[in-house]
N, C-alpha and C positions, 0 to 999 in steps of 0.2 A: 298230883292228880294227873291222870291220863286219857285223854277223850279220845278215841280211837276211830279211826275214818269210818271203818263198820257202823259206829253206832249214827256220826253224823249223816250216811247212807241214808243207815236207819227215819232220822228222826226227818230228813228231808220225804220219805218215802212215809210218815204217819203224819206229816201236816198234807202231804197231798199235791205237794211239787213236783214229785216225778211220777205220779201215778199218771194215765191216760185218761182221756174225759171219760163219762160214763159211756155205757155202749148206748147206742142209740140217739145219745143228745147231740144236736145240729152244731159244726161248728160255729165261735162264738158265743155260746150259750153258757161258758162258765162266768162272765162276769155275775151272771146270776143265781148262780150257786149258793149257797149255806157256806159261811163261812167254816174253815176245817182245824182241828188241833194243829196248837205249835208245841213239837215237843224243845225242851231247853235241856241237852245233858249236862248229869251234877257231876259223876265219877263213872270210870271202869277201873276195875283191879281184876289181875289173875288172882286162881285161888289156887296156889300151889297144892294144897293139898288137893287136890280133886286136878290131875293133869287134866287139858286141855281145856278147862272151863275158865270163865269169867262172871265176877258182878259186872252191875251195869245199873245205874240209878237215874232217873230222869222225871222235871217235873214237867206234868202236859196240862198244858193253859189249853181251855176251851172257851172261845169267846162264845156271848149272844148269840145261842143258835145252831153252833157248830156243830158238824155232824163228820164223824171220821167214815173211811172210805173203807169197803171189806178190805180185812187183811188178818195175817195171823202171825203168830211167834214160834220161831221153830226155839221156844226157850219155859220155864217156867218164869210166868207174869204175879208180882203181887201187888196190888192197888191199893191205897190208904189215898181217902179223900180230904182235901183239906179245905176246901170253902166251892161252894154253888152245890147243886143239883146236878148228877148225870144220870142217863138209863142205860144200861150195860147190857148186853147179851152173846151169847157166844151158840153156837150150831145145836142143836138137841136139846136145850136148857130153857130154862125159863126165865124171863127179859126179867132185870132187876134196876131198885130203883134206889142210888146209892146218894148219901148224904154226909156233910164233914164226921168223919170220926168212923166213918163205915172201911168195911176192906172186901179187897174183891181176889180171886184168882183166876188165870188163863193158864192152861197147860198145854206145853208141847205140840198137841195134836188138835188143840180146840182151834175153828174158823172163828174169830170176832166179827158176826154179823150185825151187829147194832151196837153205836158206840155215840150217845149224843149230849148235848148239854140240855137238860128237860127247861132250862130256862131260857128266853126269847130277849128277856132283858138282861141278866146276870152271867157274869161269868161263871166257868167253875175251873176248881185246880186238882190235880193229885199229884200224887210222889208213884214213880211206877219203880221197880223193884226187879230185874231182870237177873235169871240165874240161866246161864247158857254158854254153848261151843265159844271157843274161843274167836276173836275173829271175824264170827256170821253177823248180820246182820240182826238183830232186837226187832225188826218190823219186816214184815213181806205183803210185800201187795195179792189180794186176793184169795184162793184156797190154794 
């Protein structure tokens, strides 16, 4: 198994540790924040057949509340839920409301504008599913 710096980039840049505070919030003001996704990577492999690409598997724990920060995938995303509540949405589409046993996709070009745990009490989990450049990062802050 191979977890590659790109993706731990990655999962630091979709919990929200090296994004910047929001524009406009006063410093100090993130102790008050919505707690944010931790992603945990599972695997990367090349796919030789397909030069320059990679999988990329990760599962993303959303605590109580947690709401992820804009960003996008310059990759194709596939989501399979496996325990809590999330609501999902991405730029032109219509906000979805996904549940264990549900699946979602993000494509290349999609902004992920809404990304939360619908529950205030419960967590939620999924398996993200990552087909992309070799290398790039699996998360980009913002559009």
């Amino acid at each position: 198994m191979r977890i590659s710096h790109a993706f731990a980039f990655a999962a630091a840049i979709w919990s929200g540790s090296l994004l910047a505070q929001d524009a406009g919030a006063p410093a100090g003001a993130s102790q008050n924040k919505a707690p944010v996704p931790v992603a945990k990577p599972v695997m990367t492999r090349p796919l030789p057949d397909y030069p320059g690409k990679e999988a990329q598997m990760a599962i993303i724990e959303y605590p109580p509340g947690a709401v992820a920060h804009l960003h996008h995938h310059d990759a194709h995303v596939f989501v399979y839920v496996l325990e809590g509540s999330l609501v999902m949405g991405v730029k032109g589409s219509p906000v979805v409301n996904l549940s264990p046993g549900q699946s979602w996709y993000e494509g290349p070009h999609d902004i992920h504008t809404i990304g939360r745990n619908a529950s205030a009490t419960e967590p939620a989990r999924f398996v993200a599913f990552f087909l992309k450049d070799a290398g790039k990062p699996a998360v980009l802050p913002g559009e």
